[in-house]
C-alpha positions, 0 to 999 in steps of 0.5 A: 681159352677164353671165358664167356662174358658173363661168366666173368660178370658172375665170378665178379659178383660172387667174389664181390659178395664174398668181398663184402663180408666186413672185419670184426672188430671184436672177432678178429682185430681185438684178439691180435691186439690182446695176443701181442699188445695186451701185455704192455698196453691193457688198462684190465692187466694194469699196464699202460705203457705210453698212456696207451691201452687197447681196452680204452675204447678212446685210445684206441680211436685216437690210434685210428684214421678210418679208412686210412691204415697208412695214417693210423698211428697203430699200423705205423707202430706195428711196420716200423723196420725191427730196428726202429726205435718206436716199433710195437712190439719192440724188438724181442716181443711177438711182432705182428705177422703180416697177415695179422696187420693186413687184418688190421688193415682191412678194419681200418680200410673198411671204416674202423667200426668198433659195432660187432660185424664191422658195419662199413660206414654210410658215407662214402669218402671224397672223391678219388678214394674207397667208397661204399659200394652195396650190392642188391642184396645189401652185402657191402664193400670198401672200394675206389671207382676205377671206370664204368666198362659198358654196363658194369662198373669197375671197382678196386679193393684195398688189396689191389683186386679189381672187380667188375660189377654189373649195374644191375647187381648194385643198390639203386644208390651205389648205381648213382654213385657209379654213374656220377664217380664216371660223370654220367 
């Protein structure tokens, strides 16, 4: 069976703009964090073990690299093998499922915004890596150029999900961005 075509345009775009959706800091980073860091790292609990607390803002921004989980700090501490001497939570405390750290991942990807609805950053990172793309609606995403496909443009989110997007559903910027990222 095949599907028609824009059927598909129209699937992409709706999951596009389900996709767009950024992670909350507030609402969903911060409670993981208080659930299974806060015991050993909370300035408001009085530990602050390793000088680090989840409550200081600046901490927590030193423990970042927006748009790059795989070099923050934080991810790092919380993927280290159990047997690791410098995995958070060390061995025998609550450690992160993967759903929590794909959480935190995302925030990360997304532009590590601390502004309650996790607004995606304006500008978009060098070439080659995640971009803002902003849908006619204004509904945003974080996602790397894969290729323009006739009269749409391929993107690919940070989970490895490709979706194709018609020109005309995208912002008149994120259309230029496409046509440059494309060389157009």
């Amino acid at each position: 069976m095949t599907i028609p075509r824009t059927s598909l345009l129209a699937i992409a775009a709706l999951a596009f703009t389900a996709s767009a959706n950024a992670t909350d800091f507030a609402k969903q980073v911060f409670p993981i964090l208080n659930q299974k860091c806060a015991e050993c790292h909370s300035e408001k609990k009085g530990k602050t073990k390793g000088d680090f607390a989840i409550d200081r803002m600046d901490d927590m921004k030193k423990q970042v690299k927006a748009g790059s989980p795989d070099a923050s700090s934080l991810v790092v501490s919380v993927t280290l093998p159990d047997d690791d001497d410098d995995v958070m939570p060390p061995k025998g405390k609550n450690r992160l499922t993967p759903a929590e750290v794909g959480i935190i991942k995302a925030w990360i990807t997304e532009g590590a915004s601390f502004e309650a609805g996790g607004a995606a950053p304006a500008a978009a990172p060098a070439a080659g890596g995640a971009m803002t793309w902003t849908n006619t609606a204004g509904k945003a995403i974080q996602a790397e150029f894969d290729r323009m496909d006739g009269d749409a443009v391929v993107i690919k989110t940070a989970d490895g999900t490709y979706f194709k997007v018609p020109l005309s559903g995208l912002s008149p910027e994120s259309q230029a961005q496409a046509k440059k990222a494309a060389g157009q």
